[in-house]
C-alpha positions in Angstrom: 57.5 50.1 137.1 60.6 49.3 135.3 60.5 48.8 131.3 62.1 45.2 130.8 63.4 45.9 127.3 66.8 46.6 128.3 66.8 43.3 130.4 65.2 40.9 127.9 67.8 42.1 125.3 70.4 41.3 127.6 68.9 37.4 128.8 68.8 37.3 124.7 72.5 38.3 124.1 73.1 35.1 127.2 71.5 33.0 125.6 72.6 33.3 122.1 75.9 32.4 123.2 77.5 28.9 122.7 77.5 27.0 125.9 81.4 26.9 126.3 81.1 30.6 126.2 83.0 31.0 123.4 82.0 33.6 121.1 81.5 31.7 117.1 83.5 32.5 114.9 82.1 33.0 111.1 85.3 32.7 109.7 89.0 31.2 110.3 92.6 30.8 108.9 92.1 27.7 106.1 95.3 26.2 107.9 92.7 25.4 110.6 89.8 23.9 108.7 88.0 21.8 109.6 90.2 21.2 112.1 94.1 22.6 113.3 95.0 18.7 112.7 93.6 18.1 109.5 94.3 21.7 108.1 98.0 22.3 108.9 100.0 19.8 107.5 97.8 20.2 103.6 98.0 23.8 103.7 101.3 24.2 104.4 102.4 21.8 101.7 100.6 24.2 99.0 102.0 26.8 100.5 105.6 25.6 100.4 104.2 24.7 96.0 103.1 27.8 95.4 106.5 29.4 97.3 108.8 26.5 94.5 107.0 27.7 92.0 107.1 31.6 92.5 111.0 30.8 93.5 111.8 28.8 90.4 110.3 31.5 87.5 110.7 34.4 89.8 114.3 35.2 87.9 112.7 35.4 84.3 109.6 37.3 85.2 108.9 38.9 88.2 112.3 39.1 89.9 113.6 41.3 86.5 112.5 44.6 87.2 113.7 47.2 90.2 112.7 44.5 92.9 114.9 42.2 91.8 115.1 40.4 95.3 111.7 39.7 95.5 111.0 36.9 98.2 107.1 35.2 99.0 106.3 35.6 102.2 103.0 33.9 103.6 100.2 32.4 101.5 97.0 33.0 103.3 92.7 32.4 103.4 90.4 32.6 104.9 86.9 30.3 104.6 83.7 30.2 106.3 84.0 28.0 109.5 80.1 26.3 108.9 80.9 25.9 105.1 84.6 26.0 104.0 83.4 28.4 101.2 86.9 30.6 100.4 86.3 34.1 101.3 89.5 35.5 100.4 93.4 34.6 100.0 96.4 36.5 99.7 100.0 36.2 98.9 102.1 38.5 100.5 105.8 39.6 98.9 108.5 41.6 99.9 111.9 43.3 97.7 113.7 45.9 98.3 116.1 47.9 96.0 119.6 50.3 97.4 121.7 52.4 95.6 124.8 53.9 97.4 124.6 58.6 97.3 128.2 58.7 95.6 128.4 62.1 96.8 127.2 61.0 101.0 128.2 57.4 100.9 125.1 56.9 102.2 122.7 54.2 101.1 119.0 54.8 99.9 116.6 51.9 100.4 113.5 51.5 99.2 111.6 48.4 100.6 107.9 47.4 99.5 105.8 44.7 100.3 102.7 43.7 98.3 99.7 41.7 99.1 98.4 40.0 96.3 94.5 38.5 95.8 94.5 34.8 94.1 90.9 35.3 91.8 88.8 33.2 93.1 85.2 32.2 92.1 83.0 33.5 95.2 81.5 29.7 95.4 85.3 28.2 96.0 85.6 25.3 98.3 88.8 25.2 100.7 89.1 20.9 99.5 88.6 22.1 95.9 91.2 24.9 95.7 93.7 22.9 97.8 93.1 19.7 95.2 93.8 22.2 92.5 97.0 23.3 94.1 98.3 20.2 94.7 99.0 19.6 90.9 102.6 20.2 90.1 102.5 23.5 88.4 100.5 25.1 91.3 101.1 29.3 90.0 99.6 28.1 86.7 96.4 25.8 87.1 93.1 27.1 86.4 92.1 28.5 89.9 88.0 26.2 90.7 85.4 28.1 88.8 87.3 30.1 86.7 90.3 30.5 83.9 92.6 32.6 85.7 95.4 31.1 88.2 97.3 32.3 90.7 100.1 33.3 88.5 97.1 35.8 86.7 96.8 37.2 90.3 100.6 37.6 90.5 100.6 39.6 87.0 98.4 42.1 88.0 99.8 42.7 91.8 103.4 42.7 91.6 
């Protein structure tokens, strides 16, 4: 006699599968939510804000130091496909610095990225955050459920 464990586990994994056979997902990029259509186009519109923004400060604050080049690369979340609860986003920035060896000639480069957090309450909503960064001084209003903005992130990152 055969033990039937090792079968029914397997009917159960079948089964538990969407009918498409598609795999869920439990979370995606929040330029697809709910939908590729409706998520793109708003998304990418913060994104080119918060990118204005960093760009039009970046000189006074950020850009002053060794990394004086500094450039914002992509703006990224991700939210929970059944809820659109935020789970996490992150700017990402890259700079680079070169001095020439006056003895070689030869040029040193150092190059750094950096991937910096926004601080998000754990309960934020993709609609709310991206209503919030649709007002016109996106890197400084209050982030949904707490005091600190993006800029705050961008102080303690970079």
């Amino acid at each position: 006699m055969k033990p039937i464990f090792p079968s029914a586990l397997l009917v159960l994994a079948v089964c538990s599968l969407p009918m498409d056979g598609r795999t869920a997902e439990t979370f995606i990029d929040a330029r697809t939510y709910p939908t590729q259509a409706a998520g793109w186009e708003r998304f990418r519109a913060v994104e080119a804000r918060l990118v204005r923004g960093f760009n039009d400060l970046c000189g006074d604050t950020f850009c002053e130091g060794e990394y004086h080049n500094l450039q914002a690369l992509r703006f990224r979340c991700s939210v929970e496909a059944a809820s659109g609860r935020v789970q996490e986003c992150v700017w990402t920035f890259t700079g680079s610095t070169a001095r020439v060896d006056t003895a070689t000639g030869r040029i040193a480069v150092d190059a750094r990225t950096w991937a910096c957090r926004a601080p998000l309450a754990a309960t934020t909503l993709l609609p709310v955050l991206l209503q919030a960064l649709e007002q016109d001084d996106a890197l400084h209003v209050a982030l949904p459920g707490t005091p600190d903005s993006i800029y705050d992130g961008l102080t303690a990152c970079l």
